[in-house]
C-alpha positions in Angstrom: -0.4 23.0 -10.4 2.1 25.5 -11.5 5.1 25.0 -13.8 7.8 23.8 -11.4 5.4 21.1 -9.7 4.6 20.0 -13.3 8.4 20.1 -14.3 9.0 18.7 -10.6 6.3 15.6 -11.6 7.3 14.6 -15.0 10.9 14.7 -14.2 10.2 12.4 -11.6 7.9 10.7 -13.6 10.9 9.8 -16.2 13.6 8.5 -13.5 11.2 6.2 -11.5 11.6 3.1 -11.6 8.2 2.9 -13.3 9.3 3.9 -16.6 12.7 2.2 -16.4 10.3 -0.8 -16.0 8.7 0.0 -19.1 11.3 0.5 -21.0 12.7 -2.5 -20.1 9.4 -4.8 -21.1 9.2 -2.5 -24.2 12.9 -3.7 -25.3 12.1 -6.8 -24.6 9.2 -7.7 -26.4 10.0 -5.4 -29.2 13.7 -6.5 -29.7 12.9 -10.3 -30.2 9.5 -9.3 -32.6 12.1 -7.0 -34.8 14.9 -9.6 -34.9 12.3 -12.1 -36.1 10.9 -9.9 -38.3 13.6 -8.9 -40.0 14.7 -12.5 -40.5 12.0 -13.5 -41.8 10.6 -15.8 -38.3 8.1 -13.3 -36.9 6.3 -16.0 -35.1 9.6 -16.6 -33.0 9.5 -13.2 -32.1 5.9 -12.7 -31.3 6.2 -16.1 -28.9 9.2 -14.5 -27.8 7.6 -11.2 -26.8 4.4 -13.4 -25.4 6.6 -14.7 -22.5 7.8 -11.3 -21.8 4.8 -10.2 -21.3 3.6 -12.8 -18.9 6.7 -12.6 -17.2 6.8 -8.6 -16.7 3.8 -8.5 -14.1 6.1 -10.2 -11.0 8.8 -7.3 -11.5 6.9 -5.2 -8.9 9.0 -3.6 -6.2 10.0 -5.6 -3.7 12.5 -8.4 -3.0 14.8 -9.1 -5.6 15.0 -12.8 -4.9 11.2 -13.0 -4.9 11.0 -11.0 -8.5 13.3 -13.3 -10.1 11.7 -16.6 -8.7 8.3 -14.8 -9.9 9.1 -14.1 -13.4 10.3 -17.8 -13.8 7.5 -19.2 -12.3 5.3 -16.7 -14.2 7.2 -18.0 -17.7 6.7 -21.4 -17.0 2.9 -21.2 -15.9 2.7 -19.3 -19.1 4.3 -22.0 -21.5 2.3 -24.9 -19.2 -0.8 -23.1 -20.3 -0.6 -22.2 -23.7 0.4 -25.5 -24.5 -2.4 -27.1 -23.0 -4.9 -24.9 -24.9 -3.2 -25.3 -28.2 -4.6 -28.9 -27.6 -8.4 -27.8 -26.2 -10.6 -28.3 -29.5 -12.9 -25.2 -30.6 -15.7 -26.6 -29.5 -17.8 -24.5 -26.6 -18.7 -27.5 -24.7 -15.4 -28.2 -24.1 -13.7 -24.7 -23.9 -16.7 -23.2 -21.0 -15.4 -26.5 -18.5 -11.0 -26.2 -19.4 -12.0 -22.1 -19.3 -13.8 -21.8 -15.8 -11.6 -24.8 -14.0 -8.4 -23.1 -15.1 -9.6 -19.3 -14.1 -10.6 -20.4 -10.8 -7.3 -22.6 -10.1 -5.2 -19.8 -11.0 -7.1 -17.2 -9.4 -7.3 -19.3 -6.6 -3.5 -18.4 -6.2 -3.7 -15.0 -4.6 -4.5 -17.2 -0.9 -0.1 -16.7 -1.0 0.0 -13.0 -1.4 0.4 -10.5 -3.8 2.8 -11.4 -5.8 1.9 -15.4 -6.5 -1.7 -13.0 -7.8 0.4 -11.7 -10.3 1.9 -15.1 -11.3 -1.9 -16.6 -11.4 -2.7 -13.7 -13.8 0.2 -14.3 -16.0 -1.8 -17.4 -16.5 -5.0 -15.9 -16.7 -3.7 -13.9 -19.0 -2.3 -17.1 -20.7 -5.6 -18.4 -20.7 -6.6 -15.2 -22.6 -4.4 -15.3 -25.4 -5.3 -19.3 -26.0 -8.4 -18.3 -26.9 -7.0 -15.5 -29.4 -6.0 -19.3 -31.6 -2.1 -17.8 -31.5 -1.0 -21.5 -31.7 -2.2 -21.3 -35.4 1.4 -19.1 -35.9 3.3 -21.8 -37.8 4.7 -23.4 -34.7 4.2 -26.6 -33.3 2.5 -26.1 -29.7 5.9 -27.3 -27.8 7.7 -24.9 -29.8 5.9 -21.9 -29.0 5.3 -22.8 -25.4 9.7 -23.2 -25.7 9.7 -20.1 -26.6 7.3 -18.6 -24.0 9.3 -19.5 -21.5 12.5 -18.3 -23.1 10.7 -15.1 -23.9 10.5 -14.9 -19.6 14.2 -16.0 -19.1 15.3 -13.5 -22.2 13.4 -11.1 -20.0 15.1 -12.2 -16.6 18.1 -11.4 -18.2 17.1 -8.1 -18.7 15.8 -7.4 -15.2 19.4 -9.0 -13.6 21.1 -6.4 -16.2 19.4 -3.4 -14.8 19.6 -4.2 -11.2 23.2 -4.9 -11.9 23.6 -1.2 -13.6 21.0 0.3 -11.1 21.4 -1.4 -7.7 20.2 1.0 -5.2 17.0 2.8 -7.4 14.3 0.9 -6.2 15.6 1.4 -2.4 16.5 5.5 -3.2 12.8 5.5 -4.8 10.9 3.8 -1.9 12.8 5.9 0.7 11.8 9.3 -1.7 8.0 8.2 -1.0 8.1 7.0 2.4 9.5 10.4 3.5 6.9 12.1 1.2 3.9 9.8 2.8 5.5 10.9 6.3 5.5 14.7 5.7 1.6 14.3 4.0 0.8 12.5 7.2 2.4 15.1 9.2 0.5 17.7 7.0 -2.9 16.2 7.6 -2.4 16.2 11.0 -1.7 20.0 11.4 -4.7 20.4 9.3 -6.6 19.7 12.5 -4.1 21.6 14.4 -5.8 24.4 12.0 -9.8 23.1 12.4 -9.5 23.3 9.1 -11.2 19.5 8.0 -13.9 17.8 9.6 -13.5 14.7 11.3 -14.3 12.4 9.0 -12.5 13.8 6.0 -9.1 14.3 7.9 -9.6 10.9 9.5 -10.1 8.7 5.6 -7.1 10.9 4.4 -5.0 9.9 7.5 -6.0 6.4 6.7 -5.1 6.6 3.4 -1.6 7.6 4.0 -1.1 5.3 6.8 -1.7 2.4 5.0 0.8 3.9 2.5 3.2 4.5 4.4 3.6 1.1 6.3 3.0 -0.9 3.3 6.4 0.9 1.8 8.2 0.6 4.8 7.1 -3.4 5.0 9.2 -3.0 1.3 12.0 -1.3 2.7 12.2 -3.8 5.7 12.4 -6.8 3.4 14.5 -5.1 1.2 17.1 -3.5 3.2 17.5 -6.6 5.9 17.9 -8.7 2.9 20.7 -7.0 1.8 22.1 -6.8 5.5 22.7 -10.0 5.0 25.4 -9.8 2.1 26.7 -6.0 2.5 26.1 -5.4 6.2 29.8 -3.8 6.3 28.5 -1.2 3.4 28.2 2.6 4.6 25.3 2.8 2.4 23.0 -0.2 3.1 24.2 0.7 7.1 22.8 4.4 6.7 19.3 3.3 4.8 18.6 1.2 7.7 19.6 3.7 10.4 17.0 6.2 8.1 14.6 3.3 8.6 14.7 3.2 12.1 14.2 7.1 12.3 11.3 6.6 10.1 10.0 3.7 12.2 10.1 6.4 15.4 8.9 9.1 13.3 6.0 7.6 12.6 5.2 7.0 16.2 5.8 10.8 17.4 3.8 11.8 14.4 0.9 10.2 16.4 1.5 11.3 19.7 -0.2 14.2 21.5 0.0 14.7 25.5 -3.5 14.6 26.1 -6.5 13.5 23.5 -6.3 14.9 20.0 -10.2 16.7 20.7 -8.9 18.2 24.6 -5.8 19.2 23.2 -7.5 21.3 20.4 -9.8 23.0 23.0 -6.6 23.8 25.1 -4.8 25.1 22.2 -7.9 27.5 21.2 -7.6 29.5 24.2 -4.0 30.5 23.3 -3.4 31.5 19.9 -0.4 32.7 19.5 1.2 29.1 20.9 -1.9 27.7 18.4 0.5 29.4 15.3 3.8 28.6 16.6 2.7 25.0 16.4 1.3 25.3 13.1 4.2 27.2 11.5 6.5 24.0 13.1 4.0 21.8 11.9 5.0 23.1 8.4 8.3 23.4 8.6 8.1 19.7 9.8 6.4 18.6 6.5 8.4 20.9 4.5 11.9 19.7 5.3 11.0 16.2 4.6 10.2 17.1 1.8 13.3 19.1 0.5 15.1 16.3 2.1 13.6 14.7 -0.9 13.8 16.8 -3.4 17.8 17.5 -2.0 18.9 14.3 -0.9 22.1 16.0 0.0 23.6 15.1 -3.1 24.5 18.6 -5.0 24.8 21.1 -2.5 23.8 21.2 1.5 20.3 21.0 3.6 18.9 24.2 4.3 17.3 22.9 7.7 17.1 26.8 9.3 13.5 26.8 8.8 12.9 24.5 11.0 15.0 25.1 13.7 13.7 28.5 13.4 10.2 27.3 13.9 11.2 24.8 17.0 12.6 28.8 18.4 9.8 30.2 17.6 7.8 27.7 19.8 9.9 27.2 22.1 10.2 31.1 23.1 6.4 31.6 22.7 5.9 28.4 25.6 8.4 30.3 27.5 6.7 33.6 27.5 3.3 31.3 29.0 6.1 29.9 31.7 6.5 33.6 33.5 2.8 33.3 34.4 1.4 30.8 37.3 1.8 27.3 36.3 -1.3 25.6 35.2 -2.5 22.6 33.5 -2.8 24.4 30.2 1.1 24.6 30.8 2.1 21.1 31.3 -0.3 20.2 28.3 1.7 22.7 26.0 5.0 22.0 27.7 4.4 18.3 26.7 3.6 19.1 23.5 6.4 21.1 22.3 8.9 18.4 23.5 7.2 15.5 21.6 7.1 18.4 18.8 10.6 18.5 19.2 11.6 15.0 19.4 9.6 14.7 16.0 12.0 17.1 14.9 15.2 15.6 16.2 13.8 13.0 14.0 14.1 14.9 10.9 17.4 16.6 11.6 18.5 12.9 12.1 17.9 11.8 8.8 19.0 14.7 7.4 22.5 13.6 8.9 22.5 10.1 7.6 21.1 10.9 4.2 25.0 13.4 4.1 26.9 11.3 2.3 30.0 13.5 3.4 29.4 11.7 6.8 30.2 7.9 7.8 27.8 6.5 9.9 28.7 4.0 12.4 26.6 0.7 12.8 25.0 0.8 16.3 22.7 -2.0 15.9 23.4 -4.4 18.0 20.1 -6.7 16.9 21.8 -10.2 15.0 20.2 -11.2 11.8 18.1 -14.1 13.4 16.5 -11.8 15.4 15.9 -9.2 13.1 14.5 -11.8 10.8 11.4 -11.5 12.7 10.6 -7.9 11.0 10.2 -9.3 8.0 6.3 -11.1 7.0 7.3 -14.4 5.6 4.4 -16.0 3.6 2.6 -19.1 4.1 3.1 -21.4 1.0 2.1 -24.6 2.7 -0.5 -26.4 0.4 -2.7 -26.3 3.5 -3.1 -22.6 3.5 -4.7 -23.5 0.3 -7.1 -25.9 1.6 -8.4 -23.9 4.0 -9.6 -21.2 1.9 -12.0 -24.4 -0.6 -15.1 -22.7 1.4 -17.3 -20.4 0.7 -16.3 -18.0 3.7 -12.7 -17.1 2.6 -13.0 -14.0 0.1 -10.9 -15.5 -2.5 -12.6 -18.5 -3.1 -15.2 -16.3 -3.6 -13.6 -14.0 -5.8 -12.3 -17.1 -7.7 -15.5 -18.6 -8.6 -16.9 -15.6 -9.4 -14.3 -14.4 -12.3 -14.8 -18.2 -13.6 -18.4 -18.0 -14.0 -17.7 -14.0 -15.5 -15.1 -15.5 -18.1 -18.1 -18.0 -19.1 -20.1 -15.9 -19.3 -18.0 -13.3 -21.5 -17.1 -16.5 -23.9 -20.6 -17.4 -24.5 -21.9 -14.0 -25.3 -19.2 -13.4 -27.7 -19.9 -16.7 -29.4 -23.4 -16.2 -29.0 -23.3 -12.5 -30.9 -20.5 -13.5 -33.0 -18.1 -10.8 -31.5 -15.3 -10.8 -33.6 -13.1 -10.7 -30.8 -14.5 -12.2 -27.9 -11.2 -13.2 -26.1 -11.3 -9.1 -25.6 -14.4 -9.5 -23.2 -12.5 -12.2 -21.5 -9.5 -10.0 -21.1 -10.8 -6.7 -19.5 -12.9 -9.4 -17.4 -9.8 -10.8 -16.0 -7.9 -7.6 -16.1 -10.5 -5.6 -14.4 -12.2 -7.9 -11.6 -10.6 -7.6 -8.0 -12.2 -9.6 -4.8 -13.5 -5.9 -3.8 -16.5 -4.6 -5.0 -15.3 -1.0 -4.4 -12.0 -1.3 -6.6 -13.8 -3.5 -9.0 -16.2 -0.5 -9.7 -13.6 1.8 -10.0 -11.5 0.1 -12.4 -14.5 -0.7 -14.4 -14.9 3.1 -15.0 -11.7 3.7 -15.5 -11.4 1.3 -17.8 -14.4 2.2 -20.1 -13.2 5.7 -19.4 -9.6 5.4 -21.0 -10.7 3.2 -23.8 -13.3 5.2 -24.8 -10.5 8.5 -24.9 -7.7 5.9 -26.3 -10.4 4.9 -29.3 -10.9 8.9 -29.7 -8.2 9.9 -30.4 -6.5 6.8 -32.4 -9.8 7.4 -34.7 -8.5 10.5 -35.3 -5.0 10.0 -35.9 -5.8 7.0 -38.2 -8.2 9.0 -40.1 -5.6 11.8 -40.8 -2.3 9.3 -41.4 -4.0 6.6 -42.8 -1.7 5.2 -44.9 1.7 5.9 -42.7 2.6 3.0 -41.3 6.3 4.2 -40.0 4.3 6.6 -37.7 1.9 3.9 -36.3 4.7 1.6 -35.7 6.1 4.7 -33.5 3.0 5.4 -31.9 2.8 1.9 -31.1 5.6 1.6 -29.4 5.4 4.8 -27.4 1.9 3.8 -26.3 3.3 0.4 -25.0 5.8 2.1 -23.1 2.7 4.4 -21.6 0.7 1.5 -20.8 3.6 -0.2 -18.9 4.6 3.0 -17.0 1.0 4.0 -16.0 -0.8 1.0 -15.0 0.3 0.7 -11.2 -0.1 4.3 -10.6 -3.1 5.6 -13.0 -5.3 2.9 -14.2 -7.1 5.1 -16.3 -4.4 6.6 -18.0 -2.6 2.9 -18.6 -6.2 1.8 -20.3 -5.9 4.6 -22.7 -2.4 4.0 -23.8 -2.9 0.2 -24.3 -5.6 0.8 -26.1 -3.8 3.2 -28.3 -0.8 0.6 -28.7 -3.4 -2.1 -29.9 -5.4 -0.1 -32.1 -1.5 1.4 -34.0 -0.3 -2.5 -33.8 -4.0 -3.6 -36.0 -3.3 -0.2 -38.5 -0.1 -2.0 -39.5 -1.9 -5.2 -40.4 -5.2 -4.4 -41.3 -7.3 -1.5 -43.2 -10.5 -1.6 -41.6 -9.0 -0.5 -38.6 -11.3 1.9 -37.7 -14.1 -1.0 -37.5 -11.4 -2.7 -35.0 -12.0 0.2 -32.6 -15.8 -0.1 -33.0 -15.2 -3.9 -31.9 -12.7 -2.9 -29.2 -14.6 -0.2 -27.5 -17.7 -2.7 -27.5 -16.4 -5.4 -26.1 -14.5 -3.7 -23.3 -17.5 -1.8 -22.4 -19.5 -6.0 -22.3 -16.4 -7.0 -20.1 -16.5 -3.8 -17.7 -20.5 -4.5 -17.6 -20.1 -7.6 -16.4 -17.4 -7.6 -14.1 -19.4 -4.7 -12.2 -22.5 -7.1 -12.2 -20.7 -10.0 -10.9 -18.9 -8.7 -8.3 -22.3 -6.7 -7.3 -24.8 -10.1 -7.3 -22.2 -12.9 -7.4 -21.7 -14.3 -3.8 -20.2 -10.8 -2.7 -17.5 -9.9 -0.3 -18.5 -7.4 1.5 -16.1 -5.9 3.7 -18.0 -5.6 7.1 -16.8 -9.4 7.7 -13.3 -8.6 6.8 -13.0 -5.3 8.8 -14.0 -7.3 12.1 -11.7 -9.7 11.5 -8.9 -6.7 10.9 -10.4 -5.3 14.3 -9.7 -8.3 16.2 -6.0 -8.6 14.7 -5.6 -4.8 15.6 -6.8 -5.0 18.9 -4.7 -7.7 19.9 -1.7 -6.1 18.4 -2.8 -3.1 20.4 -2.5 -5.6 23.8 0.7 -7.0 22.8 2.3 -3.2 22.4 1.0 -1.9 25.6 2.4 -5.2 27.6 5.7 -4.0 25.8 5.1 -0.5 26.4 4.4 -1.7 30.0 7.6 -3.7 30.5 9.6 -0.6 29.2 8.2 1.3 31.9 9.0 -1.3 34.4 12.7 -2.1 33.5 13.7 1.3 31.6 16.2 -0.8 29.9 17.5 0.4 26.0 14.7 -0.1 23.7 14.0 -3.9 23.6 13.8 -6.0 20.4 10.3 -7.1 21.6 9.3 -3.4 22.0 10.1 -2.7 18.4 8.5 -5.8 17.4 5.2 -5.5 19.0 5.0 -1.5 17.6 5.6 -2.7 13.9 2.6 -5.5 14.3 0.5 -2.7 15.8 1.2 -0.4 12.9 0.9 -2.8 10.2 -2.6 -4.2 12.3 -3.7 -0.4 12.3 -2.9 0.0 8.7 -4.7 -3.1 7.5 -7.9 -2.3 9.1 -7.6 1.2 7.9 -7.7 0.1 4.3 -10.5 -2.4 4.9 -12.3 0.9 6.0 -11.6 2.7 2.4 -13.1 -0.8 0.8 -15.8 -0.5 3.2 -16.8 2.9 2.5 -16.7 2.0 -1.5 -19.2 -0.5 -0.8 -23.0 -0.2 -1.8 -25.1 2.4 1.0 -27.6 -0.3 1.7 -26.2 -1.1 4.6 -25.4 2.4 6.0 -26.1 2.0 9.4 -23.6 -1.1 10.3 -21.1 0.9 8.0 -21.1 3.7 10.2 -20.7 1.3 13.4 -17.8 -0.5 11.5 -16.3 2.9 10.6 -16.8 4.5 14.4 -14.9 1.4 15.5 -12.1 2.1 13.4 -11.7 5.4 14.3 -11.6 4.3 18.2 -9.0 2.0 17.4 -6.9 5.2 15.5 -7.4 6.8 18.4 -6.1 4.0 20.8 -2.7 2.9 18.8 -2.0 7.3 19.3 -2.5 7.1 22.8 -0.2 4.1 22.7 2.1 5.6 20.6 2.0 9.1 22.9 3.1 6.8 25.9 5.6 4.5 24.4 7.0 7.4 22.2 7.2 9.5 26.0 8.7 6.8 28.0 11.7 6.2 25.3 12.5 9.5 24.8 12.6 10.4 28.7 14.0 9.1 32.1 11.1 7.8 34.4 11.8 9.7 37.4 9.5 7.1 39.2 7.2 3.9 38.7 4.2 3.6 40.2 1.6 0.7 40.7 -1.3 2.9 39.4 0.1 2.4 35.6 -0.7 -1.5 36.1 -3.6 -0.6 38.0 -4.6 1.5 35.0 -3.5 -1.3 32.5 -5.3 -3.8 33.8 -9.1 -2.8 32.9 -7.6 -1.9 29.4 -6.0 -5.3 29.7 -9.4 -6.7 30.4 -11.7 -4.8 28.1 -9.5 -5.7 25.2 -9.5 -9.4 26.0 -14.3 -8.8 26.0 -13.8 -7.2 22.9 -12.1 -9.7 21.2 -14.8 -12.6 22.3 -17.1 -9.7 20.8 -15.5 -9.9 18.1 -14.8 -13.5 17.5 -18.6 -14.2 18.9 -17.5 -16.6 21.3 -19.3 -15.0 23.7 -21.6 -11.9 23.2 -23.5 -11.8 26.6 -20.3 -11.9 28.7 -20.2 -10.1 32.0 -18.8 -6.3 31.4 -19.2 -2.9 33.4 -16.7 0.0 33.8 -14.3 0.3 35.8 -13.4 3.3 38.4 -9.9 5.0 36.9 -7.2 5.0 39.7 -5.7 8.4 38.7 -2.0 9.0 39.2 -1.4 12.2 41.7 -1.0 15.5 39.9 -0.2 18.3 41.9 0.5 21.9 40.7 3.8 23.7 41.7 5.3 26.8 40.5 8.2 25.2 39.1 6.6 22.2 37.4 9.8 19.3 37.6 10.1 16.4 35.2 8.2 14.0 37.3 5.0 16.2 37.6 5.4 16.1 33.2 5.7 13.1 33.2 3.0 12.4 35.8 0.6 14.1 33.8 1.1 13.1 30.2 0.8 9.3 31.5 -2.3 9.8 33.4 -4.1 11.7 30.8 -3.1 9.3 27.8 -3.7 5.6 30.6 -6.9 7.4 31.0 -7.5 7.9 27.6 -6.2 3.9 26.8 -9.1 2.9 29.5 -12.2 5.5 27.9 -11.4 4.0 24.5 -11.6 0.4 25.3 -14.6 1.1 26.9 -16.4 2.8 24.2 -14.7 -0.2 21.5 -16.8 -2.4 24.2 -20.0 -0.1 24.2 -19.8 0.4 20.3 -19.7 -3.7 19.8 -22.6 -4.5 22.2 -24.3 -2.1 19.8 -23.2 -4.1 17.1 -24.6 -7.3 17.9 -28.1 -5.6 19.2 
């Protein structure tokens, strides 16, 4: 990394809303201790700063209706708790039962999504500090469960402040990584362009980013048609969710190629010079969304003349191939430069919304009820929570498992006489995810960045032992670390929250260095067994999951290709259902694509299905691009004519979907299945190839390539069962 990517990082780093965050929880846990302080009512202000704390894990980006409800809720399940374990009596007996019924009841919580996991660990992490005996603080157990939750609404007030002051960061900041995930994914595609990865790298890295990418743009949905709602007259909400929408079509060109990915390489090989052109576009592709970003049109104009340069170049080199007799290896490149160009049309599109010189008319004509259906709306019925009380859903799992860890840590630390065995508890809670891949890692990374925190906090201690003005300082600054790194670098966010512990113990105690012997020790017990736990208590391994994810993806897959389908049928503008159905089978895609990273995490005793699990997923990559290569082909051009042989086609992709999915779902595994023959469209070859021969061939190679794939999903699952 040179100097200006580092400068480029940090700066970024410092204006995100990461750090703002931080700030934020720093002022307000540190404000209330230092009034209290100085008044002489510390305890206030530490049971104060305690509901801050629990309140600050719900601020995550998203919905701001659903942060505020989540830092209430989060305060008052915080205040609930630590009232009722000021009244549990120290006696082990009684503290393993009120310990493991409470951990699994509130881990139990994650069945309604991310962010109630965040309220259940506010109490889990309630849970935590009860054991810490912080009732015996000179307050009456009402008063400093009062005070908790006040500590959450003093820290609500805080949050309303800086949305009020900064309304439009956390959109400008999601929008700055989406178009940064779309120009990596872009990137990793031409990286096969190049032969320059194997498969199976290229492929996890374009899962990676995939799953990125929709799960910001499932933000920026909620977000932005939220807000459409109460300013759908403003020029800025109304260009966001125009840059949306190119996004949204981005993303589908990005996947698109006129024939198969592995054919199209082959063709490209035997002409090299079209082989650069596409490369150098491919980079200028990548590279203007990214200046976009850095740019944002806000002090001086978008230099887009590399890319249109690039599109030239391409373009002149195709027409150079054009002067010779028209071939197949023609209509495959010809194909390809116009999706290539689309995708850039793309680009120079947001380019022109992003100009803030330039007013953008609304030319949505979708109402809010319907586009309503964009956004996921979460299940909160109590039933949802019923029906994961067995021993098949992964949470429950997860959630009996971190109950019988946090006995497990409590009694060892009794049983050893730790002399803080509440820290045990914590990095259990902290640290154990239903995954046994993430688990793992964060276990390392945990150990990892206390071990380096306890370093160098050794050392600074030993050198200013007795200056307590610079520990408070340090303290503070590594509590402001810890906050800003968490979500983005575990490791790092260990190490500064152990730093910002270990400064905080200096100012009261002198055998501090003994405190980071006990601290190092009992994270490292915690880490151990969180990594056992999730490794020999009732695991979840993801091969269930991932077929599960299949089935939801394949389906989604059927449900875009009947809208892809009806498109072709009616050629009418681009239908809400259309739109609809290609979200649900990006989102689907994306899903199963991070189940594949978990799975690939997971222990190698089971190799052999992992690599069936894995080819599967990479079938069903390659089946949402052929979908996307059509549907992004048929809205971009006038059919010139419809022919029976696309529903002739569709059908036995119809059909083999529909004998996966009993695969799948095991409701029958010996069902009748055999290939069917492909009813080809007619190609012919002329010496002035016409739109309907382009066309002709781009949707009989990829409706080929639809029915070979759903085949081979079919072949790969009978394999599975056998």
């Amino acid at each position: 990394m040179n100097f200006r990517q580092y400068h480029t990082q940090t700066t970024r780093f410092f204006n995100s809303t990461d750090f703002a965050k931080a700030l934020l929880i720093t002022f307000g846990v540190v404000a209330p201790m230092l009034t209290g302080y100085l008044l002489g009512a510390l305890n206030i202000g530490l049971a104060l700063g305690t509901g801050v704390l629990l309140s600050s894990p719900s601020t995550v980006t998203g919905s701001l209706k659903n942060k505020r409800i989540g830092i209430l809720l989060s305060a008052l399940l915080g205040g609930v708790i630590s009232l009722i374990g000021a009244y549990i009596p120290p006696t082990l007996w009684v503290q393993l039962p009120y310990l493991g019924i409470t951990v699994f009841a509130l881990s139990m919580l994650s069945v309604y999504g991310f962010r109630a996991s965040l309220i259940g660990f506010a109490g889990l992490f309630a849970v935590v500090l009860s054991f810490a005996n912080l009732s015996a603080s000179g307050l009456l157990p009402y008063e400093r469960s009062s005070l908790i939750v006040l500590g959450g609404i003093w820290y609500l007030a805080l949050t309303l402040l800086y949305d009020l002051l900064a309304p439009k960061k956390q959109i400008e900041e999601l929008f700055e990584t989406a178009l940064n995930l779309s120009a990596s994914y872009i990137e990793a595609r031409g990286e096969f362009l190049k032969q320059a990865t194997d498969r199976d790298s290229g492929l996890q890295r374009l899962f990676v980013i995939q799953s990125e990418f929709n799960e910001h743009l499932e933000k920026l949905r909620e977000i932005l048609l939220q807000a459409r709602h109460a300013s759908g007259t403003s020029s800025y909400y109304r260009k966001r969710f125009l840059v949306l929408t190119e996004l949204v079509d981005l993303s589908e060109l990005s996947l698109t190629s006129p024939i198969p990915p592995q054919q199209m390489h082959e063709v490209l090989k035997k002409y090299p010079e079209q082989l650069e052109a596409f490369i150098q576009l491919n980079r200028a592709q990548s590279e203007s969304l990214k200046r976009i970003v850095t740019t944002n049109l806000q002090k001086h104009d978008l230099n887009l003349n590399s890319l249109e340069q690039r599109l030239k170049n391409a373009k002149s080199v195709l027409l150079l191939l054009k002067q010779q007799p028209v071939t197949t290896d023609y209509i495959v490149l010809h194909n390809l430069y116009e999706l290539q160009e689309k995708q850039a049309q793309r680009i120079f599109g947001i380019a022109d919304l992003l100009d803030r010189r330039k007013n953008i008319k609304d030319t949505n004509t979708d109402s809010p009820k319907e586009l309503e259906g964009f956004i996921t709306k979460q299940d909160y019925s109590f039933q949802l929570l019923l029906e994961n009380l067995n021993r098949d859903s992964p949470i429950f799992r997860h959630a009996l498992r971190i109950a019988v860890t946090a006995i497990a840590g409590i009694t060892l630390g009794n049983l050893f006489s730790v002399q803080n065995p509440y820290w045990i508890l914590l990095t259990i809670v902290v640290i154990m995810r239903p995954g046994y891949g993430l688990t793992k890692q964060r276990s390392k990374q945990r150990i990892l960045g206390t071990l380096l925190g306890a370093v160098v906090a050794a050392g600074i201690v030993y050198f200013f032992e007795n200056d307590k003005m610079l520990f408070r300082v340090l303290a503070i600054l590594s509590f402001v670390g810890a906050q800003a790194s968490l979500q983005k670098n575990y490791r790092t966010g260990a190490l500064f929250i152990t730093l910002s512990i270990i400064f905080a113990y200096a100012l009261l105690r002198p055998d501090v260095l003994a405190v980071i012997q006990f601290r190092v020790i009992d994270t490292a017990v915690g880490a151990a067994l969180a990594a056992l736990a999730n490794a020999f208590l009732w695991p979840t391994r993801e091969a269930k999951t991932l077929k599960q994810n299949l089935a939801d993806s394949l389906r989604a897959h059927r449900n875009y290709l009947a809208a892809i389908e009806q498109h072709y049928d009616t050629k009418e503008e681009l239908a809400l259902a259309y739109k609809l159905a290609r979200k649900k089978a990006f989102i689907a895609t994306a899903g199963l694509n991070s189940g594949v990273q978990r799975l690939l995490q997971e222990p190698k005793s089971k190799g052999k299905l992992t690599g069936k699990l894995y080819e599967l997923a990479v079938l069903n990559h390659a089946f949402l691009g052929a979908l996307a290569s059509i549907g992004a082909y048929l809205r971009t051009h006038n059919v010139t004519r419809r022919s029976e042989a696309f529903h002739k086609v569709t059908a036995p992709v119809f059909k083999n979907i529909d004998h996966a999915l009993l695969l799948l779902e095991a409701q029958n595994t010996q069902a009748d299945w055999e290939e069917e023959d492909l009813i080809p469209f007619e190609t012919q070859l002329t010496q002035e190839p016409d739109e309907a021969l382009l066309e002709t061939h781009i949707l009989s190679e990829q409706l080929a390539s639809l029915k070979r794939l759903s085949e081979q999903v079919n072949k790969q699952l009978k394999n599975l069962h056998t």
